[in-house]
N, CA and C of each residue as an Amber inpcrd file, in Angstrom:
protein
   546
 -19.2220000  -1.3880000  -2.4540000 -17.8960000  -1.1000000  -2.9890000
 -17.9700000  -0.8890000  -4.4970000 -19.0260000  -1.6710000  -5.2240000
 -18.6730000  -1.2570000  -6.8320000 -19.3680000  -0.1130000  -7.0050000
 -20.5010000   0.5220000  -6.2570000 -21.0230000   1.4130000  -6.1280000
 -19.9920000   2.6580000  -5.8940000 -19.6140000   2.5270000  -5.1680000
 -18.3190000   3.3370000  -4.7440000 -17.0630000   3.4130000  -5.8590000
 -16.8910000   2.3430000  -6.3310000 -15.9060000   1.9900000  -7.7490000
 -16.9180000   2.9610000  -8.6990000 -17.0530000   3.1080000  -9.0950000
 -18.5690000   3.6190000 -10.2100000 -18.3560000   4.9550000 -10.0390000
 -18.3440000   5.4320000  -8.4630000 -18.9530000   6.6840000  -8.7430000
 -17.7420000   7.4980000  -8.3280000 -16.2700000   7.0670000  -8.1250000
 -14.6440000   7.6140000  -8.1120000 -14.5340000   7.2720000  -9.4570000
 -15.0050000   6.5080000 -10.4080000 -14.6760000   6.8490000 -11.8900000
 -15.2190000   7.4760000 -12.9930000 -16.6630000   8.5390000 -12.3660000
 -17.3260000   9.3300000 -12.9410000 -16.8780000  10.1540000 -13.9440000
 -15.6730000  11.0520000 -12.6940000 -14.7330000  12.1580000 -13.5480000
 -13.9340000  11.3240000 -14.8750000 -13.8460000  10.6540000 -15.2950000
 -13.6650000   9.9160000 -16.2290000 -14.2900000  10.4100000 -17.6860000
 -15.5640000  10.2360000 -17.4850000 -16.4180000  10.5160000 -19.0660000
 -17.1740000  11.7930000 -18.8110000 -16.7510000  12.7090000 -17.9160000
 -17.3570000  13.8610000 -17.1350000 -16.1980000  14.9470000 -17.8960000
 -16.0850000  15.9370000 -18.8450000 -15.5690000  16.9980000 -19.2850000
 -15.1680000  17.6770000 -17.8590000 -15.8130000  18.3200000 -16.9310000
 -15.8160000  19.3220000 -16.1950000 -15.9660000  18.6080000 -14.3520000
 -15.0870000  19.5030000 -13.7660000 -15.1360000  18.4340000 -12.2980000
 -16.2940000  18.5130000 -11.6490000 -16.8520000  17.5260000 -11.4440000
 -18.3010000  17.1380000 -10.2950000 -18.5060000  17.2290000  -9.0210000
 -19.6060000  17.9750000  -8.7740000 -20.0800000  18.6320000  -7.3580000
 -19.4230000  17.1260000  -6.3750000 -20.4370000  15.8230000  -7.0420000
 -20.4850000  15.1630000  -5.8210000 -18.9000000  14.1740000  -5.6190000
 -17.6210000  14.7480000  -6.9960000 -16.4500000  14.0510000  -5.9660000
 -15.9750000  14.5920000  -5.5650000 -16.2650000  15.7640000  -4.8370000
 -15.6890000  16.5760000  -3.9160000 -16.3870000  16.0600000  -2.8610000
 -17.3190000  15.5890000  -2.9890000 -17.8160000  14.8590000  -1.0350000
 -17.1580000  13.3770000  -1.0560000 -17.3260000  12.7470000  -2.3680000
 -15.8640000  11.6600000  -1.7770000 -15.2610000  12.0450000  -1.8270000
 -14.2050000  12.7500000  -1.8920000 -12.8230000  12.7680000  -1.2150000
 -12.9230000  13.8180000   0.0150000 -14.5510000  13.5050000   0.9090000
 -14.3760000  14.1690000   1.7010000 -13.8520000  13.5120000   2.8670000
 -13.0470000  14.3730000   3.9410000 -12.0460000  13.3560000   4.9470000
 -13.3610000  11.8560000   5.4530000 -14.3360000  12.4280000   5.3470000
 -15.4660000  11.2810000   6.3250000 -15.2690000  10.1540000   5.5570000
 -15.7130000  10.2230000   4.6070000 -15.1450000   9.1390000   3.0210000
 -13.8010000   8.4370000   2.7860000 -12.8110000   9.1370000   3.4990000
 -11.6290000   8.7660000   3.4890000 -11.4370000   7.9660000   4.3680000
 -11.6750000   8.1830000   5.5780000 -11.4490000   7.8100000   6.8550000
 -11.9880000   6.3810000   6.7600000 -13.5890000   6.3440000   6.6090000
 -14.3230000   5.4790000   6.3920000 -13.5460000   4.1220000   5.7550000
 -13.2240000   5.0810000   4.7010000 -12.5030000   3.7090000   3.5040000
 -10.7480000   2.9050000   4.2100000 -10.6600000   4.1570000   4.9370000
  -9.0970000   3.7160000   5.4870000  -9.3580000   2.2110000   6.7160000
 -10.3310000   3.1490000   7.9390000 -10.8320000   1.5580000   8.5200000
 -11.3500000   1.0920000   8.2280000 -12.1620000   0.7380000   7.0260000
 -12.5410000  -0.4330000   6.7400000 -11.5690000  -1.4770000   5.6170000
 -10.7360000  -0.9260000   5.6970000  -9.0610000  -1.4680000   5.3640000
  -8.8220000  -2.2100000   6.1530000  -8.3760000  -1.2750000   7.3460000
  -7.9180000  -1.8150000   8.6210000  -8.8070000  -3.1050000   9.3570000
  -9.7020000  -2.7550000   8.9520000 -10.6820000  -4.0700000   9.4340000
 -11.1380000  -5.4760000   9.4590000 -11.5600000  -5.0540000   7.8170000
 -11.9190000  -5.7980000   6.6710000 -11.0410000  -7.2100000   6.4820000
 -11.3760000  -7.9170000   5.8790000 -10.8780000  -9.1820000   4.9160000
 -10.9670000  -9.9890000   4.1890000 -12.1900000  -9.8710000   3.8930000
 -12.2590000 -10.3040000   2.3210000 -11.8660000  -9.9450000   1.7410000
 -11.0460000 -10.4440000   0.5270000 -10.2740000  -9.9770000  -1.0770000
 -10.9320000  -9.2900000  -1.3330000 -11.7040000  -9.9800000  -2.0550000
 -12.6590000  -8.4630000  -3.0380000 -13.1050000  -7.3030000  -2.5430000
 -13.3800000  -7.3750000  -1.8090000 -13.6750000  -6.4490000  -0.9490000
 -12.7080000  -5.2400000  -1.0840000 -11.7330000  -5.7770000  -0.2330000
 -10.5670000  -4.9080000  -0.1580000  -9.7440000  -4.7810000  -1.5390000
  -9.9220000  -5.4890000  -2.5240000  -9.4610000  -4.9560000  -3.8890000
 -10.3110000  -3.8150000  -4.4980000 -11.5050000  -3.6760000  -3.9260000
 -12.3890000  -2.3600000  -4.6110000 -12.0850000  -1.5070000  -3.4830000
 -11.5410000  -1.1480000  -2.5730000 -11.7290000  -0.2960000  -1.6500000
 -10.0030000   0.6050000  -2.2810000  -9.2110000  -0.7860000  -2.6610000
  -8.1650000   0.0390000  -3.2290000  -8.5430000   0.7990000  -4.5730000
  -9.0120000  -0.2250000  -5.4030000  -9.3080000   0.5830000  -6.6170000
 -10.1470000   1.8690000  -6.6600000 -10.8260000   1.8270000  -5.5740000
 -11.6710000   3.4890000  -5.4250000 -10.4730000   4.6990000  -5.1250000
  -9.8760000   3.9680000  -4.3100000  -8.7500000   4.8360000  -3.5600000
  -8.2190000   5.4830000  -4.7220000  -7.1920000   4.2510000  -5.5830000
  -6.7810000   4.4630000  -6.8730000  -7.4220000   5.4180000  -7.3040000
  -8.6410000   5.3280000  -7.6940000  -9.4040000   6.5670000  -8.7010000
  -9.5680000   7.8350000  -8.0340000  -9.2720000   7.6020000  -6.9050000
  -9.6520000   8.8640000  -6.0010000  -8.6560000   9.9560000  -6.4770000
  -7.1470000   8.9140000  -6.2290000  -6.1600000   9.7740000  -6.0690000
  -5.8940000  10.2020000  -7.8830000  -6.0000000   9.4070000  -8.6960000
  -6.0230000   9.8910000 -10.0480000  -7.1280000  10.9130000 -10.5520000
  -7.9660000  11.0990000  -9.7780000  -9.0620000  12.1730000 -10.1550000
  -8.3910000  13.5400000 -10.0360000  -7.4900000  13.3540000  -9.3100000
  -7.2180000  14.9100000  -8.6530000  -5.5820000  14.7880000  -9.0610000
  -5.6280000  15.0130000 -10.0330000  -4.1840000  15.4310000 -10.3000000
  -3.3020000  16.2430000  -9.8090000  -3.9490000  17.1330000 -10.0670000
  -3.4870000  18.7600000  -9.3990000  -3.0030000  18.6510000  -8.0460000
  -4.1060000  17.7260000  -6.8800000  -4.0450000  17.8740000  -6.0400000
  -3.2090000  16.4890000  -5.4530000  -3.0560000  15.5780000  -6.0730000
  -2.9060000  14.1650000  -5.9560000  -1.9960000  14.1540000  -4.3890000
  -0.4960000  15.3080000  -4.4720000   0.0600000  14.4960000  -3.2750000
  -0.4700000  14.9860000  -2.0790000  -1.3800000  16.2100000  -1.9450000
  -1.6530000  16.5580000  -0.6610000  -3.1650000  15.7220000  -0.1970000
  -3.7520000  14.7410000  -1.0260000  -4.4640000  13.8060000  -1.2000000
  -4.1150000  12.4090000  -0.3380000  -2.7350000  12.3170000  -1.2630000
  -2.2370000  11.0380000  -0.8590000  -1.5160000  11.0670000   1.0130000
  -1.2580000  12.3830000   1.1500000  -0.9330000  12.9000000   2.5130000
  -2.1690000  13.0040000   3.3440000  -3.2340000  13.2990000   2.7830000
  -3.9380000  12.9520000   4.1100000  -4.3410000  11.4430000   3.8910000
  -4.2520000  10.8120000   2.9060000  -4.6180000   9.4020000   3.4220000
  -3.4190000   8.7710000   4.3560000  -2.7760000   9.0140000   3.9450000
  -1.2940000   8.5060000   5.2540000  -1.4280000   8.9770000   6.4510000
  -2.2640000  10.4860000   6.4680000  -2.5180000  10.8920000   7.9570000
  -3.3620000  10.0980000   8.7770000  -4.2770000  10.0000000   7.4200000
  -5.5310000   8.7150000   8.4040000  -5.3360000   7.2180000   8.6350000
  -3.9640000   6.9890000   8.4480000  -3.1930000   5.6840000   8.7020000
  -3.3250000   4.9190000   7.3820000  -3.4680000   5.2630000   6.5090000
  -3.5920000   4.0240000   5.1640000  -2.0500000   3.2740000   5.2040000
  -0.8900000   4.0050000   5.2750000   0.3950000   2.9460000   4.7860000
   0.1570000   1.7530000   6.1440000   0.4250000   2.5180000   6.7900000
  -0.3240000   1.5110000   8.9140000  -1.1530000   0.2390000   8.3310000
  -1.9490000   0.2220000   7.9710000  -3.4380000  -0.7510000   7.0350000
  -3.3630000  -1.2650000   6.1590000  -2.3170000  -1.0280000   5.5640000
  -1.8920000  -1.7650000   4.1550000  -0.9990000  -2.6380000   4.5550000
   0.2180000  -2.4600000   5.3060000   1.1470000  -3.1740000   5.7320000
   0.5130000  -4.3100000   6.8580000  -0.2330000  -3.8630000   7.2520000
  -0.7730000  -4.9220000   8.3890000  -1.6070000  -6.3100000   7.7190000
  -2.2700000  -5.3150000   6.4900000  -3.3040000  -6.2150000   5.9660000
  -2.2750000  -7.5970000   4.8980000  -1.0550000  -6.3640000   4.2110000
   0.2070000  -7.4220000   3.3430000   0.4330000  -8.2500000   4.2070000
   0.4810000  -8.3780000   5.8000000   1.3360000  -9.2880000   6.8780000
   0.6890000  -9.9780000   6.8190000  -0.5440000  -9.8930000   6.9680000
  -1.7560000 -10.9400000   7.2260000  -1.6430000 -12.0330000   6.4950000
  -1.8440000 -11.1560000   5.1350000  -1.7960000 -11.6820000   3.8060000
  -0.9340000 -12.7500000   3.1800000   0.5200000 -12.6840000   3.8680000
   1.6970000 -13.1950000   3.2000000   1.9330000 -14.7950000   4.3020000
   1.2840000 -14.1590000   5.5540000   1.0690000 -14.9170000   6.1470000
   0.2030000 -16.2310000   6.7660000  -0.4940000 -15.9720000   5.8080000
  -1.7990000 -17.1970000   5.9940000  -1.0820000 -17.6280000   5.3740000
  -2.0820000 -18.6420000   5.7680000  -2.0320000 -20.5920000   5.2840000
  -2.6660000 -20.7200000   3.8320000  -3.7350000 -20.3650000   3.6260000
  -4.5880000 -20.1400000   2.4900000  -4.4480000 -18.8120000   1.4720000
  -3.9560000 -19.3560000   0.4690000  -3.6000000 -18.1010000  -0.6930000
  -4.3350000 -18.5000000  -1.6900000  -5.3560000 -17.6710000  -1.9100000
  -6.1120000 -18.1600000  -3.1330000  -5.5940000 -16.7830000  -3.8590000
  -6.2150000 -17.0370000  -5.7120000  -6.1020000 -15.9370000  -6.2970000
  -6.4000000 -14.3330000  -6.1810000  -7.3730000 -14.3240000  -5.7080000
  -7.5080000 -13.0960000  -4.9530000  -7.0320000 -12.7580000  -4.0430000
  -6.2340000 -13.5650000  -3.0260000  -5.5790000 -13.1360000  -2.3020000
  -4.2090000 -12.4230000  -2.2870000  -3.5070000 -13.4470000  -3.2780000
  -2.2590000 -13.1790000  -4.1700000  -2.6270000 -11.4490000  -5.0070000
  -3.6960000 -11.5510000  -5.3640000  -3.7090000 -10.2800000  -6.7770000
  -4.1400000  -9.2340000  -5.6940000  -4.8620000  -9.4780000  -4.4050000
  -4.7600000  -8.6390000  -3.3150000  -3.5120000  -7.7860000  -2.8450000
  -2.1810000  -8.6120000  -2.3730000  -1.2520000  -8.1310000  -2.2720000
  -0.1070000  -7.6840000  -3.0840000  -0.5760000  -7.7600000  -4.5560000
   0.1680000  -7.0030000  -5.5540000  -0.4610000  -5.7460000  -6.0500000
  -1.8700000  -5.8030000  -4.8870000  -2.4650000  -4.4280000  -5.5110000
  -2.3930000  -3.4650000  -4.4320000  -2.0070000  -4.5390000  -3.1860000
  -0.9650000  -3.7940000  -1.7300000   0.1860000  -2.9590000  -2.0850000
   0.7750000  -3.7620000  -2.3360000   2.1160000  -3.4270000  -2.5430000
   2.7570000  -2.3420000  -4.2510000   1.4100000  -2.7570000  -4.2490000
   1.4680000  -1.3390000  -5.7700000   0.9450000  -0.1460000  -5.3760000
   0.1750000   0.1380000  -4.3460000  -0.1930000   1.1310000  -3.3440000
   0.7520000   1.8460000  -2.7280000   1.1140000   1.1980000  -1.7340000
   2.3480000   1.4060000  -1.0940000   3.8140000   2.4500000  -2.1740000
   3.9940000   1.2040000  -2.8650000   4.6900000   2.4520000  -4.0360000
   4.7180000   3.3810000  -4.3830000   3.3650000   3.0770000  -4.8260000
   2.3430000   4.5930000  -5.2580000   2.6560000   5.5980000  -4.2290000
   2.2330000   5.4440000  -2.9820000   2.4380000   6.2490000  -2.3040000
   4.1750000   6.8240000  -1.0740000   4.6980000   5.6760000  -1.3590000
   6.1370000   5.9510000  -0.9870000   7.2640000   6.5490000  -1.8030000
   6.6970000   6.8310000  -3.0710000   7.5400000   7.5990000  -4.4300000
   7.5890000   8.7050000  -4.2170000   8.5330000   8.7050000  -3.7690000
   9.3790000  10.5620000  -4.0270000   8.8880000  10.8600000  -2.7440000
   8.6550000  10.1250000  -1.3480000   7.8770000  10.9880000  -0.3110000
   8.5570000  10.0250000   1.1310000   9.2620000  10.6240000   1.4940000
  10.3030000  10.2030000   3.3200000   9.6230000   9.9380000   3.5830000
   8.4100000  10.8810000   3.7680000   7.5860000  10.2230000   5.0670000
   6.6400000   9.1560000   5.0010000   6.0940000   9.3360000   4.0650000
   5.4460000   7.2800000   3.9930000   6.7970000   6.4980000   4.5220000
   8.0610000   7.0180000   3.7060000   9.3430000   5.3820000   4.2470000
   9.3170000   5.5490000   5.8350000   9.3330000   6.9070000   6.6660000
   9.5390000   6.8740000   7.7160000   8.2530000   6.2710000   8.7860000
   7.2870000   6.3090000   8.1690000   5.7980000   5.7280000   8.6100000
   6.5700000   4.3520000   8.2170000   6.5100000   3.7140000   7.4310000
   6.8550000   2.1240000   7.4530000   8.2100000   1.7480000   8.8030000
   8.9050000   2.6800000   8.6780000  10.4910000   2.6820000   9.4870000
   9.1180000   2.2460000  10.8400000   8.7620000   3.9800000  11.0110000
   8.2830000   4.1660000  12.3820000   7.2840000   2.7520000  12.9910000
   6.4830000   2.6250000  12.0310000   5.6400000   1.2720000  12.4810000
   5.7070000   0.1820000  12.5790000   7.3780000   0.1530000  12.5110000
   8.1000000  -1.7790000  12.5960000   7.9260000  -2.4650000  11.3890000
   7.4700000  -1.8670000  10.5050000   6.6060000  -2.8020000   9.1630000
   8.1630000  -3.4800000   8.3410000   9.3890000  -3.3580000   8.4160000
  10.4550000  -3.3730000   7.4910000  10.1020000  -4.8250000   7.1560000
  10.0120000  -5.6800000   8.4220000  10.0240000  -7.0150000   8.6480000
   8.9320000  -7.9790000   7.0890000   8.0980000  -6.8730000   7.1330000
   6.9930000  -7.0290000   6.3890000   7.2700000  -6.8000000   5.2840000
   8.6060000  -5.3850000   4.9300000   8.2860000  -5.5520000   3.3580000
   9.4140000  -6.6520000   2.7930000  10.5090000  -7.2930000   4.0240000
  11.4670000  -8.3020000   3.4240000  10.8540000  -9.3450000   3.3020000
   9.6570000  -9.9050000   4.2040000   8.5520000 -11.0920000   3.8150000
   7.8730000 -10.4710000   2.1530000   7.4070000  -9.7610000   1.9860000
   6.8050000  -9.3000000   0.5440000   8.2460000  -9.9850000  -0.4000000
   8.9380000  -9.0340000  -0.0180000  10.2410000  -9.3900000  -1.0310000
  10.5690000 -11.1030000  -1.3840000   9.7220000 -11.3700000  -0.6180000
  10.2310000 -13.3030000  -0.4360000   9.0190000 -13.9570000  -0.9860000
   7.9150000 -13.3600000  -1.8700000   6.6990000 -13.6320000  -2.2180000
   6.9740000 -14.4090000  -3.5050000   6.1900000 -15.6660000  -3.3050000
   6.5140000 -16.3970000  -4.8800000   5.4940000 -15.6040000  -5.6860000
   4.8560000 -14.9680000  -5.2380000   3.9680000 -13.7300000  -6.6330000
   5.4100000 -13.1310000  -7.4270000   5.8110000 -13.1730000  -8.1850000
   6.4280000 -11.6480000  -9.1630000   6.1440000 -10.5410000  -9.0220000
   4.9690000 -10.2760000  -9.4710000   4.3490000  -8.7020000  -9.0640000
   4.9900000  -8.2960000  -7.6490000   4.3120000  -9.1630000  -6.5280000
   4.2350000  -8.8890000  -5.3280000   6.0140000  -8.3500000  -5.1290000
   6.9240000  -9.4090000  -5.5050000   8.2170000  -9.4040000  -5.1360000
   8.9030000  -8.3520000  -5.6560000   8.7510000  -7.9680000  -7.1200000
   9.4110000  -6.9330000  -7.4520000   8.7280000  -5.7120000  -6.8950000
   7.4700000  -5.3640000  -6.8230000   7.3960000  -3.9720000  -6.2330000
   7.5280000  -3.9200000  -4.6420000   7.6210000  -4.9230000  -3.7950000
   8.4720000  -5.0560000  -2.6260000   9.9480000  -4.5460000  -2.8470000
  10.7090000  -5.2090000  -3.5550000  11.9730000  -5.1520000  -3.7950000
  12.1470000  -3.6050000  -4.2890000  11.5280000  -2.7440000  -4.8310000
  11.8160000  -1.6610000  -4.9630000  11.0250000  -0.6630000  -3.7900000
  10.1950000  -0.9920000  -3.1480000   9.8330000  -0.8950000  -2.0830000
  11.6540000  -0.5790000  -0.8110000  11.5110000  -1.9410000  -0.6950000
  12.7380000  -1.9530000  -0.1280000  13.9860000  -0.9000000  -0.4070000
  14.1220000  -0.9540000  -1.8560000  15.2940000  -0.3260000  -2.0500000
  14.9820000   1.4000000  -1.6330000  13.8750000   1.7370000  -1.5880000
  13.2700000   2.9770000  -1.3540000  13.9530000   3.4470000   0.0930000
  13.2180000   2.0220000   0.8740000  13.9030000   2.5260000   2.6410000
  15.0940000   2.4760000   2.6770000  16.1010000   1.4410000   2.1800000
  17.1690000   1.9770000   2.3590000  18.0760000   3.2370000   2.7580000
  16.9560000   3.9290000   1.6940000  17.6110000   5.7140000   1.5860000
  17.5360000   6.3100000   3.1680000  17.3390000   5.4990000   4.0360000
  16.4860000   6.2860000   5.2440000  17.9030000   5.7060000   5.8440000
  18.4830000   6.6140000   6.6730000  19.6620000   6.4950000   7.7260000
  18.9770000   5.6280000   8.9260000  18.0500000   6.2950000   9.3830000
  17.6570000   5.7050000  10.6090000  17.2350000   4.0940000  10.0630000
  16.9540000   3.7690000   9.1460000  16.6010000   2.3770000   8.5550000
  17.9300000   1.8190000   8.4290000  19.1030000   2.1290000   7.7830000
  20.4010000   1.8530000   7.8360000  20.4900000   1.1820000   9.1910000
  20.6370000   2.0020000  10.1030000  20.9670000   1.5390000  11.5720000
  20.1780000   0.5220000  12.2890000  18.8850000   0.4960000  11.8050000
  18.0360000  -0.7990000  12.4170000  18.2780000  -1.7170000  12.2260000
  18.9400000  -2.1580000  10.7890000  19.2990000  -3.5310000   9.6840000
  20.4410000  -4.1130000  11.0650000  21.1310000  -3.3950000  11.5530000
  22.0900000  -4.2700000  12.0310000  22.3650000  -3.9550000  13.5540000
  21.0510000  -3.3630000  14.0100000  20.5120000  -3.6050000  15.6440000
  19.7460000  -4.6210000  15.9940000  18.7120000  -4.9010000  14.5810000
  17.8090000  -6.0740000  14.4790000  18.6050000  -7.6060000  14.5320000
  18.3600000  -8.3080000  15.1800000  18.7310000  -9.5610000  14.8970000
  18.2180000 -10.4680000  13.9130000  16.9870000 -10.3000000  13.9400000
  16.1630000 -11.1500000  12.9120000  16.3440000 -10.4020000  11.5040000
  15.9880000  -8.7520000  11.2150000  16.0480000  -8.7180000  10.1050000
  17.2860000  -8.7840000   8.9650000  18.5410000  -8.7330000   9.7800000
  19.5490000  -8.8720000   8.7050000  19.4840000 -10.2720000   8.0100000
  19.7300000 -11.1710000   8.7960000  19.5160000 -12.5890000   7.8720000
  18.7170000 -13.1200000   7.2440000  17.3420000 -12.5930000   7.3320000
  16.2280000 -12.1670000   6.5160000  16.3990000 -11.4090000   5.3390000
  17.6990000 -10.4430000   5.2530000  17.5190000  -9.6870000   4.1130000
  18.6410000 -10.3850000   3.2940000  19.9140000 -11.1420000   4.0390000
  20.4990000 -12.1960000   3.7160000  19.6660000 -13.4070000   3.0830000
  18.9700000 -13.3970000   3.5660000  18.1760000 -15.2750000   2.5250000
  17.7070000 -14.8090000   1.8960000  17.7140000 -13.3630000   1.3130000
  16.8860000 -12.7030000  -0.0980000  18.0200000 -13.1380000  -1.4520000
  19.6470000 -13.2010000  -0.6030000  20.0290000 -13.6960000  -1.9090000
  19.7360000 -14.3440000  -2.6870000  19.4350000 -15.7780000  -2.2010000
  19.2100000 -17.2270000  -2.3600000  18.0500000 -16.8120000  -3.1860000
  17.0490000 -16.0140000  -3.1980000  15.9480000 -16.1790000  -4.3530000
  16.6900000 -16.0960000  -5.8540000  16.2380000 -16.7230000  -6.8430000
  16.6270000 -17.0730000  -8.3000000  15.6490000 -15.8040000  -8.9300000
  15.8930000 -14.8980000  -8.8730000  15.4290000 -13.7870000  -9.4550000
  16.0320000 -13.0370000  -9.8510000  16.8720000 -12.1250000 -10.9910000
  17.2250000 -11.3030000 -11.3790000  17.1840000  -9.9300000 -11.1480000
């Protein structure tokens, strides 16, 4: 993985774009990195697999959202949300685990800004449940970019209508008052 960190931050001190990050960001490379998301669990681990990602998608400016679209094709929002559930949900939160899911949920952002269909991938994959647990995170980080997370799906009609078909999630989004947060 730092190997991989290293060589998505080449284009960095590189003037002119490089033969070989055009084979990482080739789909095999992508894919690769997406299940072993999905897989994976160690922190660190999975904090360099984002940060490559990160550099991936900042390498390519030009190209960044049809980038960030095929990583959603290859299930990344699916893998992130599963891995935040995991996450929010253990028993054991160490520091890396915590700085894990603020580097989740800064992903997620990243990639749900300005774009339906990541919100409708979260809608579609049941995950809502998941980002009102984020929203309930004694992390800060974690909570506020949940919370704008959240406010994102809102915009989604079909999300409108779930809030109050769901039984569990309305009063869930109800005990969000009660947090002392601004």
């Amino acid at each position: 993985v730092d190997c991989l960190v290293h060589i998505t931050k080449l284009q960095d001190i590189h003037p002119q774009p490089l033969d070989h990050c055009h084979m990482v960001r080739s789909d095999e490379v992508l894919i690769a990195i997406v299940e072993v998301l999905g897989a994976e669990t160690d922190a660190e681990l999975l904090l360099g697999l984002l940060k490559s990602i990160t550099s991936l998608v900042g390498l390519v400016r030009h190209d960044a959202k049809r980038l960030k679209q095929r990583l959603c094709d290859f299930g990344l929002v699916d893998r992130l949300l599963d891995q935040a559930k995991r996450l929010v949900l253990s028993e054991q939160q160490t520091a890396s685990s915590l700085d894990l899911v603020a580097q989740v949920v800064k992903m997620l952002a990243l990639h749900a800004n300005r774009s339906k269909a990541v919100l409708e991938i979260i809608h579609a994959t049941g995950h809502e449940r998941t980002v009102v647990l984020l929203c309930k995170s004694q992390e800060r980080k974690v909570r506020r970019g949940a919370a704008r997370l959240l406010g994102r799906l809102s915009t989604l009609v079909a999300w409108k209508r779930s809030v109050g078909s769901d039984p569990d999630l309305l009063p869930l989004l109800l005990s969000m008052c009660k947090i002392d947060d601004t």
